[in-house]
C-alpha positions in Angstrom: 16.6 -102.4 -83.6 18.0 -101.5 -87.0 17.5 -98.3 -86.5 19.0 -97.8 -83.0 22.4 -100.2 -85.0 22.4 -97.2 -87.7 22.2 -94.7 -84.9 24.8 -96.0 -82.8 27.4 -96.6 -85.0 28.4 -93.2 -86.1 29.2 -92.1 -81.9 30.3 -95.8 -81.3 33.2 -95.9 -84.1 37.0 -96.2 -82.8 35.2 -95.9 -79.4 37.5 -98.7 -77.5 36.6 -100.3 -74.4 33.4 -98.6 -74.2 30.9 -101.2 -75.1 32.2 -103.1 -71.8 31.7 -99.9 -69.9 28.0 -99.6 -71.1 27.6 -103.6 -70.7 28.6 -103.2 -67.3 26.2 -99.9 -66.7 23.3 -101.5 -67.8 21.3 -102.8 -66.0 23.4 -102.8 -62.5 23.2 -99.1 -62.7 20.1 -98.4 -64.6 17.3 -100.6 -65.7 14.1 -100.6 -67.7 11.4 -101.0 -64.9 9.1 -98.3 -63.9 11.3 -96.7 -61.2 13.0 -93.2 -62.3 16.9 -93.5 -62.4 19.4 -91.3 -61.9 23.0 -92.2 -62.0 26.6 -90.6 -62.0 29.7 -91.2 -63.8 32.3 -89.7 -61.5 36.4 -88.9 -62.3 39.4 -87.4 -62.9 39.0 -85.5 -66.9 40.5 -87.3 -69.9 38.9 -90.4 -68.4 36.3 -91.0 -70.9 33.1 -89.9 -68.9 31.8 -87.6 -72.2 32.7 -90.4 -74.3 30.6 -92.8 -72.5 27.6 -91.1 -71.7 27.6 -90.0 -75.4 27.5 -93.8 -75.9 24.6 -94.7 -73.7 22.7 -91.7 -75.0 22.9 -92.7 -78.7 22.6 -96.0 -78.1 19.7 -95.7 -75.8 17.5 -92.6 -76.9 14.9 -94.8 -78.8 13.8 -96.1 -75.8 12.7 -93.1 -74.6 9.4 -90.8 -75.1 12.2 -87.8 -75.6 15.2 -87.3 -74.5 18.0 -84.4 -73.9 21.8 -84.1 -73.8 23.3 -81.0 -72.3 26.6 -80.8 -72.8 29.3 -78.3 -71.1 26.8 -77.6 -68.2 30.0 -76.4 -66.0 31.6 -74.5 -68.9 28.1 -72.7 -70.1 27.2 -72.1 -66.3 30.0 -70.5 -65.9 28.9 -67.5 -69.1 25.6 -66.9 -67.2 23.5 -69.2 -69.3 22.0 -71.8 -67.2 18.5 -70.5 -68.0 19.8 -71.6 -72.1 20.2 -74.9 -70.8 16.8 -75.2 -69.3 15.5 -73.9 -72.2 17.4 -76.5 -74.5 16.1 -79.3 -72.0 12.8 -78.6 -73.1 12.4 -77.9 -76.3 14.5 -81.4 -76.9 12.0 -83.3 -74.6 8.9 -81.4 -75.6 9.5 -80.6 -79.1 9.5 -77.1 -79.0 8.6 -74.3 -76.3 5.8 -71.3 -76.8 7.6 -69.6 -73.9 11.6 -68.0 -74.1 13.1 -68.5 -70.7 15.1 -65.4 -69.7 15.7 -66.3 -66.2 16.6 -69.4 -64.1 13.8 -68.3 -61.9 11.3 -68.6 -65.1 13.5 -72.0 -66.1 12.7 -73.7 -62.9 8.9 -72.7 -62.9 8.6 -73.9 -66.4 10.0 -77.5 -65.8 7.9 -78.1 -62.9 4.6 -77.3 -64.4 5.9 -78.5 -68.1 4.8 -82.8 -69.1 8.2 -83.7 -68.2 6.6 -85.8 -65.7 4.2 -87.5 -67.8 6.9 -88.7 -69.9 9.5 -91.3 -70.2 13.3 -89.2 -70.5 16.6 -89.5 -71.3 18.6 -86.8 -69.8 22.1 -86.6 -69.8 24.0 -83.7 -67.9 27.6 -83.7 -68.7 30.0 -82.0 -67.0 28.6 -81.0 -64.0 30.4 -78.7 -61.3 27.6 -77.4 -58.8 24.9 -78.4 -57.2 22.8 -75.7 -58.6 23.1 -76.8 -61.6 21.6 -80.0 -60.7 19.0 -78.1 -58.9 18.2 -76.4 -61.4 17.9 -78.6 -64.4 17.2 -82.3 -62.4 16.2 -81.2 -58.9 14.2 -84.0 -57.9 13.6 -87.8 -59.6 9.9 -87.0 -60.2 10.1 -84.1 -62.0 10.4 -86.9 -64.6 8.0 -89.9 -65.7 8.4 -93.3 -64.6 10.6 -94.9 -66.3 13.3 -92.1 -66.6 17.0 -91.9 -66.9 19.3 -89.4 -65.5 22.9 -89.4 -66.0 25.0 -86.9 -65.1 28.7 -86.8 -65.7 31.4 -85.1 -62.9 35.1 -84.5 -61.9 33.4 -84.0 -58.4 31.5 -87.0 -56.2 30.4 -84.6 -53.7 28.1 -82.7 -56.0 26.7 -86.2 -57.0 26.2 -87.1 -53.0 25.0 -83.6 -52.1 22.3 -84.5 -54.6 21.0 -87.9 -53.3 22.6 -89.8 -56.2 23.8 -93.3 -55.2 24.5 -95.1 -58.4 28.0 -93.6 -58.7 30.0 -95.1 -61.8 33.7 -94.4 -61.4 35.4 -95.7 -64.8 39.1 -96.8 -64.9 42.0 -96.3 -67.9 41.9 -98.5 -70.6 43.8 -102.0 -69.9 46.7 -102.3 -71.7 45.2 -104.2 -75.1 42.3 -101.5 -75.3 44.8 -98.6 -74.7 47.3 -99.9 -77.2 44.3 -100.6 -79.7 43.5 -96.9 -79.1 46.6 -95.3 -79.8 47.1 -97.3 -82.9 43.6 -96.4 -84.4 45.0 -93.1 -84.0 48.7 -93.3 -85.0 48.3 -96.4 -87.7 44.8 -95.9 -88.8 44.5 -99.8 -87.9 44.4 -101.8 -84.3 48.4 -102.8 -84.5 51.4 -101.0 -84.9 53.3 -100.8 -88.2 56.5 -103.3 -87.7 59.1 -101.8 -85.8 57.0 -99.3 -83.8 55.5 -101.9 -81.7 58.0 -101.1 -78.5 58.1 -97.5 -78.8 54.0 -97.7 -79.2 53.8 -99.6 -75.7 55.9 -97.3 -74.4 53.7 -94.6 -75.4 51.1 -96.1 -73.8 52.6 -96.2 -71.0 52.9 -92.9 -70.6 49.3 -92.0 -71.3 48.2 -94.2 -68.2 45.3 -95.7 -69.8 43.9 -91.9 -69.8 41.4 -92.1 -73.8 42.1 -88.9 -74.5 46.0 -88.4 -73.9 46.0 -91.9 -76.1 43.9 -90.2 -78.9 46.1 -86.9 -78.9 49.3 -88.6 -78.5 48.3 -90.8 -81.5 47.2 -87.8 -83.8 50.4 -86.3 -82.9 52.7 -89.4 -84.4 50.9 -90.1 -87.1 53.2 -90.6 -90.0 56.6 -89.7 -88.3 59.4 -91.9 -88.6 60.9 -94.3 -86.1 63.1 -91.9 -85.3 61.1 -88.7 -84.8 59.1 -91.3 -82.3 61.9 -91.5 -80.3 62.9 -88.2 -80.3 59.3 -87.4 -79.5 59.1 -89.9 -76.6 62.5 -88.4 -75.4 60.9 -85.6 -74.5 57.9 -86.7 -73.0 60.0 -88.5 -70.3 60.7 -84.7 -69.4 57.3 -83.7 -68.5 56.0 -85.6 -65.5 53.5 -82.7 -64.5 49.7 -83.3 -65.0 47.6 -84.1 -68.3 47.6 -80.9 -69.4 51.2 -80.6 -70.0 50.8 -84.2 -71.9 47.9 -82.7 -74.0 50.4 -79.8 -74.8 52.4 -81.6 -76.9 50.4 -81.7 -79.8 49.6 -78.0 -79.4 53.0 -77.1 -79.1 53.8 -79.0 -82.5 51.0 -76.9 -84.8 52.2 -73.7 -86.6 51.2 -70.3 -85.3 48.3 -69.7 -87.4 46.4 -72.6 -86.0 47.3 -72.0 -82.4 45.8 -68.5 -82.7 42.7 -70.8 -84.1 42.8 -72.9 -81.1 43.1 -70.8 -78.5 40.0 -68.9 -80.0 37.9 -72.1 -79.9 39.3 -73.5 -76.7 38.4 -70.0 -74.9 34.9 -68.5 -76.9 33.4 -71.3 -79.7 32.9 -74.5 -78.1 29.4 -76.1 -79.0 29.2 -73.2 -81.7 28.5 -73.5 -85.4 31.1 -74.4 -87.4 30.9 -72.5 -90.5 29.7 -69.1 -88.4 33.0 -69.5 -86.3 34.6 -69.9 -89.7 33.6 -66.8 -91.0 34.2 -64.8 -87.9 37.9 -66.4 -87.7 38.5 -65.5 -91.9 37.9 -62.0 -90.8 40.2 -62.1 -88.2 42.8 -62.9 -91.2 43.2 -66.5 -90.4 43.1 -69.3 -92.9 40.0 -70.8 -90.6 39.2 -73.6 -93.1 42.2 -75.5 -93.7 42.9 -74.9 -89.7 40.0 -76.6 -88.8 40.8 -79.6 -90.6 44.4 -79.9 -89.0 43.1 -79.2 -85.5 40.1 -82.1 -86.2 42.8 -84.6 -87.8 45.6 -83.6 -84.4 41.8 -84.6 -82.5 42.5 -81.5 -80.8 39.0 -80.4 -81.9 35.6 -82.5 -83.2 32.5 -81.1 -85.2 29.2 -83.0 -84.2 26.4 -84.0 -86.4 25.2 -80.6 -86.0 28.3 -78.9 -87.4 29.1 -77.7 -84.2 32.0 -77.5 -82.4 33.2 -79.5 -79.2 36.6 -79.6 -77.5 37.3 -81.8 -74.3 37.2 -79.8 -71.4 40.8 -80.4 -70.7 42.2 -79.0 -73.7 39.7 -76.1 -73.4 41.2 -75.6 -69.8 44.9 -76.1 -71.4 44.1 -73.7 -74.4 43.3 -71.0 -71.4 46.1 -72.2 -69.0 48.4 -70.8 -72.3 46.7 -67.7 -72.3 47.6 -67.0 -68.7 51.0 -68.2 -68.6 51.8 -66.0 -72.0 50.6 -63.0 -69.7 52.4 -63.4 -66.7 49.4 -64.0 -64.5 48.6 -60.2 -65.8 44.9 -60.0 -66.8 45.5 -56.8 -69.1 48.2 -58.6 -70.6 46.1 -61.5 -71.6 45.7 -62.3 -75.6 42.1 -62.9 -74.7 39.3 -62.4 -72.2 36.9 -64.9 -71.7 35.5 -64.3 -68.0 33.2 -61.2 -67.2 34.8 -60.5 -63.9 38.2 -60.3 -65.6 37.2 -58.4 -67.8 35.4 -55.7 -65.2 38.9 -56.1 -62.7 40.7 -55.0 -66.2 38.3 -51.9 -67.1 38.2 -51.0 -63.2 41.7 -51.1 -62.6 42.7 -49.5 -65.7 45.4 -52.8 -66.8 44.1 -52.6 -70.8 46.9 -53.1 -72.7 47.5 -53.4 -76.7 48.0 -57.1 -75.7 44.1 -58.0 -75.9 43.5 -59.5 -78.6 39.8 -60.8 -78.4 36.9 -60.3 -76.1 33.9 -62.7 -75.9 31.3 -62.4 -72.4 28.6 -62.1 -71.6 27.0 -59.6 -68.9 24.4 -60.2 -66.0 21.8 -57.5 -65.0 23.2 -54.4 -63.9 26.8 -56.0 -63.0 28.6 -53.3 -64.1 28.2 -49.3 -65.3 30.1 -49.2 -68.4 29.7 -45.2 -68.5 31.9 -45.2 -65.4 34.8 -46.3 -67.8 37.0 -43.7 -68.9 37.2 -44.0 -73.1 41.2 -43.7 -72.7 41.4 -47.2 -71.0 39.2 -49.1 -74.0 41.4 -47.1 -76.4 44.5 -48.8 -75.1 43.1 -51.9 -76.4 44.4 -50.8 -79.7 44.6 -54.5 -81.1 41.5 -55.6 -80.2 40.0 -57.5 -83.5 37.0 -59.1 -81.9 34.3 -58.1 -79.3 31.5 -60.1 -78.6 29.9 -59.0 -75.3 26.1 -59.3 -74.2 23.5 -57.1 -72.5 26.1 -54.4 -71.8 25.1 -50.6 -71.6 28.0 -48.8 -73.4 30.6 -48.7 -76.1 32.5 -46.2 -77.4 36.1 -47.3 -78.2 36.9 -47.8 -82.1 40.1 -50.1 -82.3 41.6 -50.2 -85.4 42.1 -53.7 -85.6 38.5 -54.8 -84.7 36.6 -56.9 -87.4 33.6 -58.0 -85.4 31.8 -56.2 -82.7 28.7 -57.9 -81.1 26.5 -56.2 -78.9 23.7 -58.4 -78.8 20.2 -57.7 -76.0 23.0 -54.3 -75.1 21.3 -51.1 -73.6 23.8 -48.9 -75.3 21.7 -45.3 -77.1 24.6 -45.1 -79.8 28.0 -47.0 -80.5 30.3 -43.9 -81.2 30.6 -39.7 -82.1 31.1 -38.8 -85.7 32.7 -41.3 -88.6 33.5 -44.6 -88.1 37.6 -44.9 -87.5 37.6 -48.7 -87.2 38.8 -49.4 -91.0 39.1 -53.7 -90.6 35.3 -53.8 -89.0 33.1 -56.3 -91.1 30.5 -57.5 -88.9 28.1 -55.6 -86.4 25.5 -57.3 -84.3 22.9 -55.1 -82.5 19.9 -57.4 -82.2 18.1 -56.8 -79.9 19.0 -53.5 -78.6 16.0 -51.5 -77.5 17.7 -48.7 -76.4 19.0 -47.7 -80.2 18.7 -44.0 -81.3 20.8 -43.9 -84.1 23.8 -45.8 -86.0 27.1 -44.8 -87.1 27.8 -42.8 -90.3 28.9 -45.7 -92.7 28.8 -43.7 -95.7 32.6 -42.3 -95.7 34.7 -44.6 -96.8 37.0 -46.9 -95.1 40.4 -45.2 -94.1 39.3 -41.8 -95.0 
């Protein structure tokens, strides 16, 4: 047991009113005999459903004969990478696989004939959207050894009842002692407010509706302000009664430019990716990545894990990209950024690139689209373009001058471009895996010649 105390604490710290939700989880929901459990923690986002399957997980895993948590499954689903997931699902039970799963087809095969049911897991799938995705990664209870736990974390109780699950967890908001104990960890650094903040902090509460994460954000965001500035501050939030993303937007909206560029380019591309390669690839984008980091981690609008990884909540992901879109006017070719393939295919197709995209990070399925039907005068219009990032595509040609990164990884693509290299900011080009190379730029003239 001392181990699984050392284990626990780091995930478990600040973590308020979640040691009653696991108390009350275990055992009504799960137990320890030999039957194989699967569970779901169902509700609205911002509840704490990440937070508390995190919990059980650490706290938990030792009891296992391996275990798995696969975060994002929605978000990463989404990119075309459910076959990653199944791949990270096994080598995390099994210690490693001899075989690279390229294909959900292959996935599924694998973990059916794999020792996964020999063995006592701990799987957690968070964020869950689909019922393939469930189908895919838990289908059935004995795919798994006796013994097993499955928890799977969702906005939606229909994908959980589609799915045969009938332990259904649906947490509530903090009471009002664990919210206010929240927020003050937050805003005070200790459990009570500092004297004369105690009304305006209940207040604040209040507002947040018991909701952990507008609690957590609100607090980063009044940390260190004055009496005065709180009230101001709380003013204004009696002005927003839309949903929680307009709640979480007030700590965006109070960060300097520089660092909202950084966000939006985590909240849209980098989530669960490493910290100091996003670093790098955000320094050549001509941002101050490192001391943006650390204010976005101490506004809690962004965490780094024990792997140096990134992770962002869903929501503010989804608010990050709900600022994209208004900023654009609904107009995809007006967008700052392009994080979806098929937006990015209705852009090329319809001819809508602008100078206003910024950044481009997706990655293509098997023959979804024929790049060399794309004129080269519509990817020249993205003439600010400073990042690229796109996967298995067939064709590139365009050299925007702002460009620092371009990342063709697994692309089919014979050559990138005719004659001398024109993008004079480009510091990074990936072409792993790209069978189909003949030949590379000229790099030898210099930049800006």
């Amino acid at each position: 047991m001392e181990k699984l105390s050392s284990k626990s604490s780091s995930i478990n710290e600040n973590l308020i009113g979640i040691n009653s939700m696991v108390a009350e989880l275990i055992p009504s929901y799960v137990g320890f005999g030999n039957h194989i459990y699967m569970m779901g923690i169902c509700g609205m986002g911002g509840l704490g459903k990440t937070t508390l399957a995190s919990a059980i997980y650490y706290e938990y895993s030792d009891h296992f004969e391996g275990s798995s948590y696969i975060a994002n499954v929605r978000e990463r689903s989404e990119k075309g990478e459910l076959h990653k997931l199944q791949q990270q699902l096994l080598d995390e039970i099994l210690g490693g696989s001899n075989t690279t799963i390229y294909n959900v087809q292959v996935g599924l095969r694998k973990i059916k004939s794999s020792g996964l049911r020999h063995k006592k897991v701990l799987l957690v799938l968070d964020d869950v959207n689909h019922k393939d995705q469930l189908e895919n990664l838990a289908g059935k209870r004995d795919w798994f050894g006796s013994g097993s736990w499955i928890i799977i974390t969702t906005r939606d109780e229909h994908v959980l009842v589609q799915h045969g699950v009938l332990k259904i967890y649906k947490p509530n908001g903090l009471d009002d002692d664990d919210a206010l104990t929240l927020f003050c960890s937050k805003a005070f650094k200790k459990e009570q407010p500092e004297e004369g903040y105690m009304q305006l902090s209940q207040k604040v509460v209040e507002y947040a509706s018991g909701l952990p994460l507008a609690l957590v954000t609100l607090g980063s965001f009044l940390v260190g302000r004055t009496v005065e500035e709180w009230q101001s501050a709380f003013d204004s939030f009696k002005n927003i009664k839309g949903n929680i993303h307009d709640i979480l937007k007030i700590s965006y909206d109070g960060l300097e430019e520089m660092w909202k560029e950084i966000f939006l380019d985590i909240a849209c591309f980098f989530r669960g990716q490493k910290k100091d390669e996003v670093i790098q690839i955000l320094e050549n984008c001509g941002f101050d990545a490192r001391i943006g980091v650390s204010v976005l981690v101490e506004r809690s609008l962004l965490t780094v894990d024990d792997k140096e990884c990134f992770g962002m909540h869903d929501l503010l992901s989804e608010m990050g990209q709900k600022i994209i879109r208004f900023e654009s006017g609904g107009k995809l070719g007006k967008q700052s950024r392009l994080w979806l393939v098929e937006d990015l295919l209705h852009v090329l197709e319809n001819d809508m690139a602008t100078e206003a995209i910024q950044a481009i990070v997706v990655t293509y399925k098997e023959n979804e689209f024929n790049y060399e039907e794309v004129p080269k005068v519509i990817l020249s219009k993205m003439s600010n373009l400073r990042l690229m990032i796109i996967k298995k595509t067939d064709y590139y040609c365009s050299q925007p001058k702002e460009l620092v990164r371009l990342d063709l990884y697994e692309s089919k693509i014979e050559y990138l471009w005719e004659g001398v290299m024109r993008s004079v900011n480009l510091k990074f080009i990936n072409l792993c895996r790209s069978k189909n190379l003949i030949r590379t730029p000229d790099f030898s003239v210099p930049y800006g010649s």
